[in-house]
N, C-alpha and C positions, 0 to 999 in steps of 0.2 A: 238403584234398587232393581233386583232381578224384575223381571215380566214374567206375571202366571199367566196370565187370561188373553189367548189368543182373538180368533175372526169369530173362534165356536165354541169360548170355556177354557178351562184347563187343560190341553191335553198330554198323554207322553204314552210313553211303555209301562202300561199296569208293573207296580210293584218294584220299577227302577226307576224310571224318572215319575210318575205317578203313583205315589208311595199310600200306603193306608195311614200314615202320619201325616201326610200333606191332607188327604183326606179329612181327615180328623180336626184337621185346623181349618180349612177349607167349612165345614158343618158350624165350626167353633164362631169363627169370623162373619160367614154369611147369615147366620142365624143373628147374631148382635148385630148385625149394622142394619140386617133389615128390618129388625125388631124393636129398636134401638135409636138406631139413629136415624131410619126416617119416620121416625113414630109412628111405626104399626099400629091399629087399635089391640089392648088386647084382649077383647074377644077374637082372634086370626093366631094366637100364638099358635102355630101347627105350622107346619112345612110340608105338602109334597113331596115325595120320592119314588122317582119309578128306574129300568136301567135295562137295557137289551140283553140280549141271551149270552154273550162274552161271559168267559171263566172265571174271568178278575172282579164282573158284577157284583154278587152277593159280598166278595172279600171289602171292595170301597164301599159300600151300599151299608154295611156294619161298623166300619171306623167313621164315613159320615154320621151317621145317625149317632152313633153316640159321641161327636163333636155337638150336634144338636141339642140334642138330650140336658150335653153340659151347660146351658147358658139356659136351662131352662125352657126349653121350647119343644111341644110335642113331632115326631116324628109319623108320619102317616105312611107306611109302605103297602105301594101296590103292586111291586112285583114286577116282573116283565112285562114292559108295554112300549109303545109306539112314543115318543118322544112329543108328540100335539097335542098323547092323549095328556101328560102333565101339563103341559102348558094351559088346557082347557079346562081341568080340572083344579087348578092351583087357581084360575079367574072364578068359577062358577061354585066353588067346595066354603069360600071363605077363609081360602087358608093365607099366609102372609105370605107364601113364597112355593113354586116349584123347583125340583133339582132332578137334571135328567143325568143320570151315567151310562156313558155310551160315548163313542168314538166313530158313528156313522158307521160312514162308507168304509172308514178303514180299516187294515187287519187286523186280526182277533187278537193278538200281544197288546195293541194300542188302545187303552179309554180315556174316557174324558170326564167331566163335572162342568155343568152348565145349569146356570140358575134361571129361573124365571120369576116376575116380580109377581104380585097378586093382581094384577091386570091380566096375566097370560104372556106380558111381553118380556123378550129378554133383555139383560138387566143395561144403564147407561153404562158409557163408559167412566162417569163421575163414579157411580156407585160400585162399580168393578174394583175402581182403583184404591177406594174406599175399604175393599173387602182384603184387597192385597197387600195393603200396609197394617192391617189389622194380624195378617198373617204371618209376615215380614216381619213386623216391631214387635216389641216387649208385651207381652198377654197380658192383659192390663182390666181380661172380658170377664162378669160376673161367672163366679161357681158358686151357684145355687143350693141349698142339702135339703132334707128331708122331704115334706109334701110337694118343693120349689123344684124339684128336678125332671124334668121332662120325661114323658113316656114314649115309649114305643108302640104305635098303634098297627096295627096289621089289617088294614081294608081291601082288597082286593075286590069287593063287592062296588066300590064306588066305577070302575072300569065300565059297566055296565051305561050309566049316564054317557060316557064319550062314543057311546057304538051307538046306543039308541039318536043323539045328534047325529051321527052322519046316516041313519037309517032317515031322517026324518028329511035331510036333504037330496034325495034322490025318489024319481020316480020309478015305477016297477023294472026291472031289469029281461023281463021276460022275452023267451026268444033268442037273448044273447048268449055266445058262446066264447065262455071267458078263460083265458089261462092267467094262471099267478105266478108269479115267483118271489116267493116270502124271501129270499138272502138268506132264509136259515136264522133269520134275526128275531125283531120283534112283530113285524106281523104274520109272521107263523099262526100266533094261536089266534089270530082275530081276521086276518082279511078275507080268507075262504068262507065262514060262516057269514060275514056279513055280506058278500054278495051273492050266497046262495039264497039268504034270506031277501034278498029284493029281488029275487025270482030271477038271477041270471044263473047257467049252465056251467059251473065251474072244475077247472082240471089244477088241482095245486102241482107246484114243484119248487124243491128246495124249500118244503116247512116243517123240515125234522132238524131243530137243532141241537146240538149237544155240548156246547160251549166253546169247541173249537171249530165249528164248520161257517162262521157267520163270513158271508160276503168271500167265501173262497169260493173263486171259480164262478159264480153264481149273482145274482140281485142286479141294481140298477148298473154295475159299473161293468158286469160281465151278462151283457144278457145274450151270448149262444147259446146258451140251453132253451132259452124262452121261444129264442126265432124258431126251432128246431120245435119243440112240442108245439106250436102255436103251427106250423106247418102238417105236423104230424095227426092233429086232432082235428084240423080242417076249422080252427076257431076263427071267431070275429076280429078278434086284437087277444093281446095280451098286456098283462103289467107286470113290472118289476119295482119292485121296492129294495131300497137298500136296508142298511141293519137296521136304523132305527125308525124307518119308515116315513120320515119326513120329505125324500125325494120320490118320484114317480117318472121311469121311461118306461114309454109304451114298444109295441113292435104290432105292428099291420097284416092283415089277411096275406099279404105277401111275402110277410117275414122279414119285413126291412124294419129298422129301428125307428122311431118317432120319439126324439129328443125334448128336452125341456120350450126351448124355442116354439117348435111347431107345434105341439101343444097348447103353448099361449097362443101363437098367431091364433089357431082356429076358435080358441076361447073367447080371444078378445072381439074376435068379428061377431062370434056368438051372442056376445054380451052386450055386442053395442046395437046389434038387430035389437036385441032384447029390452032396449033402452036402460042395463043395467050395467054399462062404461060406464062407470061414475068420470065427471069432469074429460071422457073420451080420451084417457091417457093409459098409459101401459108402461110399467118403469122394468130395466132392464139391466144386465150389467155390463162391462166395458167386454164382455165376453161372448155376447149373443152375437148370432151370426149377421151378418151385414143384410143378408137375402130378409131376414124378421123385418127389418126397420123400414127397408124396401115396401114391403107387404103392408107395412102398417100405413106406409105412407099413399099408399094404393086406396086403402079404404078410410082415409081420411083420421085416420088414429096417429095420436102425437104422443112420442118413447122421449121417455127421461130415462138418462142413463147415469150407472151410478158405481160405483168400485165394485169389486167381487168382496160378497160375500152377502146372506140372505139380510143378515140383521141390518145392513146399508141400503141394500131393498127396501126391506121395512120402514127404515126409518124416513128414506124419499119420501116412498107410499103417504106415511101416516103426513109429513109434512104440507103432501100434495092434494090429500083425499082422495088417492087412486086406489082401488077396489083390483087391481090385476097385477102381477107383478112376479117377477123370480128370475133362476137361472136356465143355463140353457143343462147344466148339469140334472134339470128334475127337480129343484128347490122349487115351488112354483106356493105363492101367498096369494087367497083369495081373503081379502082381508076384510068384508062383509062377511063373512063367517069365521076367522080364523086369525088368530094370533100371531102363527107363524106356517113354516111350510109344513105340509101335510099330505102325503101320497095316498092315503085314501078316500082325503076329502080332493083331490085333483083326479084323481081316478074319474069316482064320481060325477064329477065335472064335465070330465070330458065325456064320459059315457051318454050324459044330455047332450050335449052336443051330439055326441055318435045317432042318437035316436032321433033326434030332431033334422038332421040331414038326409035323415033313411038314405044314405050312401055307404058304402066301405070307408073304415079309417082311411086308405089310402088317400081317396079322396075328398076326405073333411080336412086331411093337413095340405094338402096342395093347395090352397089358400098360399103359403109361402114357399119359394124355391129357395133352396139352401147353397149359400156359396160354399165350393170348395174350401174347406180348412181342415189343419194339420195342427196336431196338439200332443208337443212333444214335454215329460215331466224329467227333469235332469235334475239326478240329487247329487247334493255339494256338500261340505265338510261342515259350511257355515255360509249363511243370508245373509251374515252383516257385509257391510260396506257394498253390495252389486249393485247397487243402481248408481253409487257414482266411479265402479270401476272404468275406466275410458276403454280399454279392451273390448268389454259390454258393450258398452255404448257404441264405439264402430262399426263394431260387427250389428247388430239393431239400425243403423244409421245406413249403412252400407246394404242391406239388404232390403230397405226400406223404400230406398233411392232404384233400384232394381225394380219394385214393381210400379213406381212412377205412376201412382195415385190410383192404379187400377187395386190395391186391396190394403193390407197392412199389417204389421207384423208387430207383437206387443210381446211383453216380456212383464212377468210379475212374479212375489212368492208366495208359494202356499204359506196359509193361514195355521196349515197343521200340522204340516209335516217339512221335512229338510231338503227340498226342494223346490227350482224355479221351473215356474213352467213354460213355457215357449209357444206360442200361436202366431200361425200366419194363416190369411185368407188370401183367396185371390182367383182368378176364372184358370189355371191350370195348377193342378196336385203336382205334377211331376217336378214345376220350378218350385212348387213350395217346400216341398221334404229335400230340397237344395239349398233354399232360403234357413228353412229349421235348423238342417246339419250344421251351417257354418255358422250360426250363433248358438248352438251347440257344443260347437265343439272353440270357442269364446270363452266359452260359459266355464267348463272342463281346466279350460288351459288357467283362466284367471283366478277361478277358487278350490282348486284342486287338493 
């Protein structure tokens, strides 16, 4: 049976490989099994639906809903928003289920469908596969008619409860001077008002979207623009959020980047002055920099580390009752507040810290030193079979043996898209983008 539900949901090319038909069964299928088969009460027959500013949005966001609809189950749309803000409002609304459309970080052709349960968390993989074979096999799902067939409700007013939480977590912002950079996505319409309203000094950029501008050039995955105004306006920091707002890099009085990683590092120290480390741990993925673990180990803090991707974050997290946790990509889960990742509620976060060190970012993230690494993404025809191609693997082996225990070199594939990505650390860049190229170019020759 084919595989829909990748590291983050469904994802493809709006409208070619994620079709308003796939959609449709996608609404049809999630909606039954959540409703259904893990007996929802039904007082909760509703669903969540929110979906970032991408072109293809409204287009899945209408073949969803009326796969919903069909099984009998009301649809609740809010519109463009922030992908935490469904997950928090699908936990605190009483609804059976959130569904965010959205494709993050990536380019505006690509969306996604990702569910969240009525907890706020995303969904098992038991219940995923659940949803896929529901999809896959013979429609077997209630059509409901007359008074039994689900509505389409239009709240946009509920958005309001998700901004008043993160007002209610943060102390006054006053005195700070802050740059943004919405992506063009979904915190466009929300993150500038909410930190002028906690009384910080705010300069937006890239919060005009238009349904093609999301994450070009711009948010957490490009942020020159940000170093450059953040430079230009003489601010304290800056943030960048990606499209759907669930990641957060920052960039410093000096214009330099502050990654996911550093970030945490200075959180966690924060938190554990604070006596708020739950069980003094900080979970991490096999992707965080070596200098983090270092740092952590400095200040007596113990790193679980865990595959790449947030929802394996989480799920350590939850497993361990760690309160800190994420990528060094900006996925960052405060999970005493938060369900999943959330760049406004990590923003926030850090801006406490920011105030409570009355120092420069610069010097709230030197807390940890960042080892040299190189992060190469090579796209290939096709993922299957690379991890036991032997070409791969010597070239990984052999370059491995080279740096002779001073750093390391991993190989993995994205979760979203048609490509491996290639990382190497180590105390010199110059040998590493030598290290990268020749399993690189492995990589090329073996799935070409």
């Amino acid at each position: 049976m084919a595989k829909l539900f990748g590291t983050d949901g469904v994802r493809g090319v709006a409208n070619a490989e994620l079709t308003p038909e796939l959609a449709f069964k996608l609404g049809r299928a999630g909606a039954f099994v959540l409703l259904e088969k893990i007996n929802v009460k039904i007082e909760k027959r509703k669903i969540i639906i929110g979906w970032d500013t991408r072109m293809s949005g409204t287009m899945l966001a209408g073949a969803l809903t009326s796969g919903i609809c069909s099984v009998g189950v009301d649809a609740v749309l809010l519109g463009v928003v922030p992908t935490p803000c469904v997950a928090y409002l699908a936990k605190t609304t009483g609804a059976a289920a959130g569904v965010m459309i959205s494709a993050s970080h990536n380019p505006m052709a690509d969306n996604g469908i990702k569910f969240f349960g009525s907890d706020g968390y995303k969904l098992s993989d038991e219940i995923e596969l659940a949803i896929e074979e529901a999809v896959l096999g013979k429609d077997n799902m209630p059509r409901p008619t007359g008074a039994e067939v689900g509505q389409i409700l239009v709240q946009p007013e509920l958005v309001e409860a998700y901004v008043e939480f993160l007002q209610r977590k943060s102390r006054s912002l006053e005195g700070i001077k802050l740059v943004i950079d919405g992506a063009n996505g979904a915190a466009s319409f929300l993150a500038e008002d909410l930190f002028v309203s906690l009384g910080a000094e705010v300069i937006a950029i890239n919060c005009e979207p238009d349904g093609n501008n999301i994450n070009a050039g711009c948010g957490s995955t490009h942020p020159e623009a940000l170093q450059a105004a953040v430079l230009q306006h003489g601010a304290d920091l800056g943030f960048a959020f990606d499209g759907d707002a669930d990641r957060l890099i920052a960039v410093d009085e000096k214009g330099c980047v502050v990654d996911g990683d550093q970030i945490m590092a200075a959180c966690a120290v924060y938190l554990k002055e604070k006596g708020r480390l739950n069980n003094n741990l900080l979970v991490v993925t096999v992707m965080s920099n070596l200098g983090l673990k270092l740092a952590m180990e400095a200040h007596g803090i113990d790193v679980l580390e865990t595959k790449v991707g947030d929802r394996y974050v989480m799920e350590k997290m939850r497993s361990f009752d760690a309160v800190l946790g994420g990528e060094q990509s900006g996925h960052i889960i405060y999970a005493s507040e938060s369900t999943t990742g959330d760049g406004l509620l990590s923003g926030i976060l850090l801006l406490q810290v920011f105030k409570y060190r009355l120092r420069p970012l610069s010097k709230v993230v030197s807390v940890m030193n960042k080892l040299p690494q190189v992060l190469r993404n090579v796209r290939v025809a096709s993922k299957v079979g690379w991890k036991d191609n032997e070409q791969i693997a010597l070239a990984v082996e052999t370059a491995q043996k080279q740096l002779a225990g001073r750093g390391r070199v991993l190989v993995r594939p994205s979760g979203t898209e048609p490509l491996l990505r290639v990382m190497a650390e180590g105390p010199e860049k110059e040998e590493l983008h030598d290290l990268v190229n020749s399993v690189e170019k492995a990589i090329c020759e073996a799935l070409a």
